[in-house]
N, C-alpha and C positions, 0 to 999 in steps of 0.2 A: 531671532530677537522678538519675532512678532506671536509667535508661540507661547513665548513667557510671558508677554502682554496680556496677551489671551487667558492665560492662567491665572496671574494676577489679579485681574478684571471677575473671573469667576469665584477665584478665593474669597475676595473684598464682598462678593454679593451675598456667597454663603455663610459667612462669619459674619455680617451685617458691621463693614469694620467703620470706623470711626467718619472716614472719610467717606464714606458709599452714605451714611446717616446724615451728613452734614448737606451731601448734595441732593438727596432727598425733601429734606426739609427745605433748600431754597427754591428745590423745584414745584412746590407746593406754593409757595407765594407770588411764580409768576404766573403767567396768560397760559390760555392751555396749549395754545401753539406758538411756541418762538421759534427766532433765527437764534442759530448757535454758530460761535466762531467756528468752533472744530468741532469732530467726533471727541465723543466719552471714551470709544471703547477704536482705538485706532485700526488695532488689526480685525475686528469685524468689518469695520468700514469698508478697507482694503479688500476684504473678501467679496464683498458686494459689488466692486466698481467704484469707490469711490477715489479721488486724483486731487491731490491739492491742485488744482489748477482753476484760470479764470472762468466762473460759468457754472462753477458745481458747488452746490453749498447744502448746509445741513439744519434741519429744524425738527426741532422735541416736541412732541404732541404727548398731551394728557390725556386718556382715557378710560373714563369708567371701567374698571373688571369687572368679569363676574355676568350671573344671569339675571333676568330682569324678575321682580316680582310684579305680580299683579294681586290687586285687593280682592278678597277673601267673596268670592261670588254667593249673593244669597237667593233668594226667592225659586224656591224647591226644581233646584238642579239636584242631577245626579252624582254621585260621586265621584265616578270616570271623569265628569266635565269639570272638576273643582281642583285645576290641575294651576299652580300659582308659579311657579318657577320657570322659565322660558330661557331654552340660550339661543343665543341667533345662529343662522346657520355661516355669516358673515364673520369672522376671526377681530377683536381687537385690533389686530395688526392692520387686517387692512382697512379698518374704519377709521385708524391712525394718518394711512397713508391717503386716504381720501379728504380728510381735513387739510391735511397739507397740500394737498395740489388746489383744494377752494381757495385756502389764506394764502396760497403765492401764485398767483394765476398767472404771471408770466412763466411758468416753468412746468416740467413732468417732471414724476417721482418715478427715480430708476430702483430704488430699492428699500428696504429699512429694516431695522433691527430691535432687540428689547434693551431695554438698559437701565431698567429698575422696578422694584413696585411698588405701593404704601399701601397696604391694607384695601381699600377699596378703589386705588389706582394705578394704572400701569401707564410706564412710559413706553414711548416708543421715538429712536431715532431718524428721521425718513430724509434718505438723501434725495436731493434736487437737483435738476438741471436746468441752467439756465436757456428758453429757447431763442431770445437772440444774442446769446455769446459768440462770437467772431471763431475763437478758438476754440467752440464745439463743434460749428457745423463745419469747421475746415478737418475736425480730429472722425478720421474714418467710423471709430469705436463707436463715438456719441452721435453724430450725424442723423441715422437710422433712427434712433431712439426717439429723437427732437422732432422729428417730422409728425411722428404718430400722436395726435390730441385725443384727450380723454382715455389714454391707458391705466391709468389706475381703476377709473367708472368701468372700463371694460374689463377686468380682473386679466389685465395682462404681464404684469406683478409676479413674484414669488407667491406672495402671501395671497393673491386675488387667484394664479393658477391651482393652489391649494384649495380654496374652500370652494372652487368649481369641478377639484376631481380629477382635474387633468397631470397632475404634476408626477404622477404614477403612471403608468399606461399598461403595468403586466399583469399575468394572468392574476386572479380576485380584487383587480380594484375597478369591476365596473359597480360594485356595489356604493362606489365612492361617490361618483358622476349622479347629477340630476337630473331629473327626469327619464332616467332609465329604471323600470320597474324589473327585477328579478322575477322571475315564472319558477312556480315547484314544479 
């Protein structure tokens, strides 16, 4: 069942269908970070960890896409320096999920996902947990997770392990890792 969902969900994004546009535009008029009753997209949720149960909840972060410009440098630089387009080396995603653990400071973000984009914005879903839900830290699963503060600041994340390099470990991805410089 959750595979069809899955497909669904993908179909609706590609095709730009009626209802993927409709929730677009309302997500455009709210705050950039809300609580949401449920996931958008259920069986990613699922995939990530996520459990309808008390103590785990979900919120939408809006995010700028895209790379930064900077104004047109004058006063006789070089033309190597006159470089305007900048991407961070920081992923959307996880500058998504770091909003969200500021704006619910009772909670750590175990995960999140994408779930749309408008032109110059992407959303991102980031699941929470709640750190004093009763029936977190009795659930073996989530327990572990709750203890550890400032996991997302620490790129302990999917999305935080990835743009630190770690999320690969086999042979040619120490090119990936920071501060390790390649020798010819």
């Amino acid at each position: 069942m959750y595979k069809q969902m899955k497909q669904t969900f993908i179909s609706e994004y590609k095709e730009r269908a009626p209802v993927y546009k409709s929730n677009i535009i309302r997500w455009n008029s709210e705050a950039p970070t809300v609580w949401v009753a449920g996931p958008t997209n259920i069986a990613r949720a699922r995939e990530l960890g996520y459990r309808a149960k008390e103590g785990i909840f979900i919120a939408r972060v809006r995010v700028h896409g895209g790379s930064k410009k900077r104004k047109q440098a004058g006063g006789g630089r070089k033309p190597s320096k006159s470089g305007r387009y900048f991407t961070f080396r920081k992923s959307s995603q996880s500058i998504a999920e770091e909003r969200a653990s500021r704006r619910f400071t009772n909670s750590v973000a175990l995960n999140s996902y994408f779930v749309g984009t408008s032109g110059s914005e992407k959303y991102f879903e980031v699941i929470l947990l709640d750190r004093n839900s009763r029936a977190l830290t009795s659930d073996p699963h989530y327990s572990g997770i709750i203890t550890k503060k400032g996991r997302v600041e620490r790129g302990l994340t999917a999305s935080g392990k990835r743009h630190r390099g770690i999320i690969r470990k086999r042979f040619g991805s120490h090119k990936l890792r920071q501060g390790n410089r390649v020798t010819p």
